[in-house]
N, C-alpha and C positions, 0 to 999 in steps of 0.2 A: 306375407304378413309383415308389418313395418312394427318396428323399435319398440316401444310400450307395449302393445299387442301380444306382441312376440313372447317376451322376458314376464308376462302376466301370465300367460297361456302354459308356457313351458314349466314354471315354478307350480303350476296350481295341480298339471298332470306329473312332478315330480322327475320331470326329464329335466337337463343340464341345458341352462338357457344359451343362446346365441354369443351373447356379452356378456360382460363380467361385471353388473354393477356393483355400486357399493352395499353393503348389508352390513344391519346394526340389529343387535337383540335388544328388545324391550319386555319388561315385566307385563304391559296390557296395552290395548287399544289406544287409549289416551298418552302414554307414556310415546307409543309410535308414531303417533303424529305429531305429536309435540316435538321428537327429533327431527322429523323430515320439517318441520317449520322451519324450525334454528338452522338447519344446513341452508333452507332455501330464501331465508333471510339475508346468511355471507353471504352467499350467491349475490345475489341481486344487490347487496348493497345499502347501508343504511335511506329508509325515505324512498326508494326506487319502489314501484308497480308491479305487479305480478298478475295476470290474470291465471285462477285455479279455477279446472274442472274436472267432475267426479264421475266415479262409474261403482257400481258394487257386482261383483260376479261372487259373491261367496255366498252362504247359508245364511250368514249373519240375520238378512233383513233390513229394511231401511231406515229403523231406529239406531243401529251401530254405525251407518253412514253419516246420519245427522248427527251422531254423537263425536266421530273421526272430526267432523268437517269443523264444529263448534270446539274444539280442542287444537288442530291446527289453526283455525285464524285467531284463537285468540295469544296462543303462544308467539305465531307472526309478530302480532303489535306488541308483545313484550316486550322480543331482538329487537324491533326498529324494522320491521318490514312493514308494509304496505299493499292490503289488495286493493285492486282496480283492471278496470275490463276497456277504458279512453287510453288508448295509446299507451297500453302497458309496456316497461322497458324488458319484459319476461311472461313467456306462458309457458304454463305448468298441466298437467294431469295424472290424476292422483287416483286409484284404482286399490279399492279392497277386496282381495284374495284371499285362497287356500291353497294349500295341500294337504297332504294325508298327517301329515303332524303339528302343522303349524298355519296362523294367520298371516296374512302379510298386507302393508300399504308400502306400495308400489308409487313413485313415484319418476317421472320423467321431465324436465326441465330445460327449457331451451331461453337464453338470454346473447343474443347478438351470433355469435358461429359457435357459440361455448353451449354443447347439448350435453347432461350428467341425469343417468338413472341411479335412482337409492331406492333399495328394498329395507323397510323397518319390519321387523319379524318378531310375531311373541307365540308361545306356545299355546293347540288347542284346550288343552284344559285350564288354560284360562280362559276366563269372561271376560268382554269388554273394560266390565268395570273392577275387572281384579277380582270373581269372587268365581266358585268351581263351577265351569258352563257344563260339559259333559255330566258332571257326577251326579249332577240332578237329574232323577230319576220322577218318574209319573208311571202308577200303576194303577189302571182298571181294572177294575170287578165287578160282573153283573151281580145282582142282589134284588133284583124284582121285576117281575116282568109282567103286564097284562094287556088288554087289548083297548079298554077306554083309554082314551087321552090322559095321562099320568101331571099333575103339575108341580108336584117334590114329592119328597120323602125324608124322612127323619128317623133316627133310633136314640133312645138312649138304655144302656143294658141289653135288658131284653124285650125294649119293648120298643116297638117299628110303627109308626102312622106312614100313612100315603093318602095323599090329599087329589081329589079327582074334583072335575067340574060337576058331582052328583052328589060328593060326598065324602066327609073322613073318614078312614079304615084303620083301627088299633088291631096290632097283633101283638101276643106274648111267644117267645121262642120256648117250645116244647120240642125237647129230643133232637134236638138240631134243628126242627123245622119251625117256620112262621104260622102260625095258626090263628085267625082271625078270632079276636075279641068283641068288638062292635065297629057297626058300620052308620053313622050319625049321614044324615043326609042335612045339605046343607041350602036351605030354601035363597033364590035369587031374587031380592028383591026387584030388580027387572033380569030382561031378560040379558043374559050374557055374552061380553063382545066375543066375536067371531073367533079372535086370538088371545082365549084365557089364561091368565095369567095366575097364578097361586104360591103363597110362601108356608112355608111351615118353620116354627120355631120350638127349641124344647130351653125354657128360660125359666128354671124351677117348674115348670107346669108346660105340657104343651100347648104352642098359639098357634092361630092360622090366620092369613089375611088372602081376601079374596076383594073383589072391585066391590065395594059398598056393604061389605060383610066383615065380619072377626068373630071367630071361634076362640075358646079357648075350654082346657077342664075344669070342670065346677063341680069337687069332688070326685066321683065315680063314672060323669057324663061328661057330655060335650056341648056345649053352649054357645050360639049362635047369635049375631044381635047387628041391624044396620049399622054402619057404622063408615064414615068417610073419615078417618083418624088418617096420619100419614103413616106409611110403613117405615120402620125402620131396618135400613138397607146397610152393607157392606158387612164387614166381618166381628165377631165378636169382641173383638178390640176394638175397633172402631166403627161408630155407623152415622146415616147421614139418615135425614129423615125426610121420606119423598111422599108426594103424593100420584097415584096415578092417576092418568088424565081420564074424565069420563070416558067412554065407550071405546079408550086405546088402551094399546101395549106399551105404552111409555109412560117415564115420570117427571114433575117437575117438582122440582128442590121447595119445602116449606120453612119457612121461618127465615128463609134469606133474603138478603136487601142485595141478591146478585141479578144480574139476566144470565142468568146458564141455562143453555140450552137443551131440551126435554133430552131424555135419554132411556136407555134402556136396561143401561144396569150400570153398577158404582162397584169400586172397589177399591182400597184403602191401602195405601203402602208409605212406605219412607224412603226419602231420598239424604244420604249423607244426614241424620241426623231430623230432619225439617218433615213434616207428613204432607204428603201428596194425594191427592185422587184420582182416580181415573175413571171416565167416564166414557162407557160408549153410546154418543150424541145419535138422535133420531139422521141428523143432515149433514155431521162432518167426521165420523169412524170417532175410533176411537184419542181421546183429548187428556190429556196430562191440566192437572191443578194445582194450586199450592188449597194451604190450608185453610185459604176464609175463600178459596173459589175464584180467586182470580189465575186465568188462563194463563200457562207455561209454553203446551205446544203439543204437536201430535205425537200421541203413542206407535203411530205406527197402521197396515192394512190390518185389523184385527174385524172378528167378528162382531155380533151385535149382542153377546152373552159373554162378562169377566165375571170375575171373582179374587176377592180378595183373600187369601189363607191365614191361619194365625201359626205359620213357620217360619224359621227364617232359616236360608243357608248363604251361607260365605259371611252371614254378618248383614244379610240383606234379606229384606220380605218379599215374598213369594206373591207375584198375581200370575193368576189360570186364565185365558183367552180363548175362544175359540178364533175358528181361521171362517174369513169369508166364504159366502160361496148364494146358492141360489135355493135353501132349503130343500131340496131332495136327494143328493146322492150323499154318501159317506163322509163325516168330519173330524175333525181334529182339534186336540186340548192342547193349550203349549203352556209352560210356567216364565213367566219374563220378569227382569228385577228393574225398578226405575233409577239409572245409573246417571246423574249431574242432565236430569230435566231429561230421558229418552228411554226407550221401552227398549234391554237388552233381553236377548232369547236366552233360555239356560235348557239346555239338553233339546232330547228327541220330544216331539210331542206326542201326546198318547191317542190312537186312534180310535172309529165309532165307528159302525155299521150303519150310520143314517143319523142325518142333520140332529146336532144336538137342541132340545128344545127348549131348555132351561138349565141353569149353571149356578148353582148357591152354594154358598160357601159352608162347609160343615168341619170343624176345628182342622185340623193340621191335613183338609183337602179340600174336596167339593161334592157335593150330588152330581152329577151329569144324569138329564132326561133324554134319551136318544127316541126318536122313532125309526126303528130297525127299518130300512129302504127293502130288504127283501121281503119280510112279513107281517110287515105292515103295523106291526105290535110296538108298546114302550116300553123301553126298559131303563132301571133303573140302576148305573152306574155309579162306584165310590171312584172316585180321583185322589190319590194318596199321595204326596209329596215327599221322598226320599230324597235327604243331603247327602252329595257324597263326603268323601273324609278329605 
């Protein structure tokens, strides 16, 4: 195993590397690269080329690489360095790692016979963007379970709706238990796409939105009426208002003079200050926005269900993602913060017994709708967001 390789591999298993590069502590991600720029700016010499390439072998994800790489080059042209890949007078590659306590970008640098490895180091409880990655915590709990196709759930108190493609179900909690109040069926004005989609709200009153339907309480009952109105999507802080496309599971943005692209779900966060969206697009993963919708850059591989939460830890807002995959076996919830335009992961994600089917956001977490892979049943998951201290 040759030079970079080596001194990556060695630090990440906590064994004592071959050589002895140089190592610097930094408070985060950004802070790390930012050093290794300034050193390989001297290096190289005011105006001088560098060609840099990148590798990620850590947990991170590929939003903390884009976030590494946009923090070294722009720190670069602060010093007086210069990238370029025509006859550069230096090549560089730059590698973000782990070990058991700490992050590391690794860098290796060769300019004429003169070869210098720098390791910049911050600790894992830090985040990327300086805010507590580990201590965020994600806790499931099952709280409903049946055999139709489930499309939300809501509570407020003691009292639980579940919205099914047949129908809404009120329950009042008696004795511990849920005990069905009434079950309102819900007439389809046609017949219902393949992959139905349903929301449920408790906004003084409970509302429901289905493809060309809206419920809501009208007194005592539940009330039902055609209706292509757009739904209003993302979290209670903030929402966007989409409409869904006829006979799909995706939506397009109403009232906007943007082209953004159909999507499947929205979710609402802040970057430094400034509000962001994020969107997971029918055709390009998940997309990072600013706030009138013009395009930032990718969130990252995420699934095709986000959510935006109304918590914030380290100072930053919480969005819940699920993880790609091919809807049938087991998934996963992850909490990531949008740290200078890029999707950072914070903690473990929390696991599912079978593809999550829908992901709405419910005050300081989510609904998660799982279809259990073994029994073939839905059930119906709280995703609780815990900050650590």
């Amino acid at each position: 195993m040759k030079g970079w390789s080596a001194v990556v591999v060695a630090l990440a298993l906590g064994a004592a590397p071959a050589a002895t590069p140089a190592q610097t502590s930094a408070p985060d991600l950004n802070s790390a690269a930012r050093e290794l720029a300034r050193k390989t700016a001297a290096l190289m010499g005011r105006g001088e080329a560098v060609a840099v390439t990148w590798r990620d072998v850590s947990s991170l994800g590929s939003a903390a690489l884009v976030q590494a790489r946009a923090a070294f080059e722009s720190a670069l042209r602060e010093a007086g360095g210069r990238l370029g890949d025509a006859l550069p007078a230096g090549e560089a590659q730059i590698t973000l790692s782990e070990n058991q306590t700490e992050y590391l970008l690794v860098e290796e640098i060769h300019k004429g016979d003169e070869r210098q490895v720098w390791i910049s180091l911050w600790s894992r409880s830090i985040a990327p963007g300086g805010g507590a990655a580990n201590g965020v915590m994600l806790e499931s709990r099952l709280v409903w379970e049946q055999k139709e196709p489930m499309l939300d759930l809501a509570w407020n108190g003691d009292s639980m709706a579940v919205l099914s493609g047949s129908g809404l179900a009120r329950f009042n909690r008696l004795n511990g238990q849920w005990v069905v109040r009434d079950n309102t069926p819900i007439p389809a004005p046609k017949p219902w796409p393949r992959d139905l989609r349903g929301r449920l709200r408790w906004n003084g009153t409970l509302q429901a939105n289905l493809p060309g339907v809206a419920c809501g309480e009208a007194g005592d009952t539940i009330a039902c009426r055609v209706s292509e109105e757009p739904w209003p999507l993302g979290s209670n802080r903030m929402q966007l208002l989409a409409t869904l496309a006829p006979g799909r599971n995706y939506f397009t943005t109403a009232g906007v003079r943007k082209a953004v692209p159909p999507f499947y779900s929205v979710a609402a966060a802040d970057d430094a200050g400034r509000t962001v969206w994020v969107l997971a697009t029918v055709d390009s993963g998940a997309q990072i926005f600013d706030a009138v919708l013009d395009p930032i850059g990718p969130a990252g591989n995420w699934g095709s269900d986000i959510a935006g939460v109304d918590v914030r830890c380290g100072g930053r807002s919480v969005v819940l993602a699920t993880r790609p995959g091919d809807g049938r076996g087991p998934d996963a919830v992850r909490a990531y913060a949008i740290v200078n335009g890029a999707a950072v992961p914070l903690g473990a994600p929390a696991e599912f017994p079978g593809p999550v089917t829908a992901l709405w956001p419910s005050g300081s977490g989510a609904i998660a709708i799982v279809k259990n892979a073994v029994t073939g049943t839905y059930q119906a998951f709280t995703v609780t967001v815990t900050c650590g201290q």
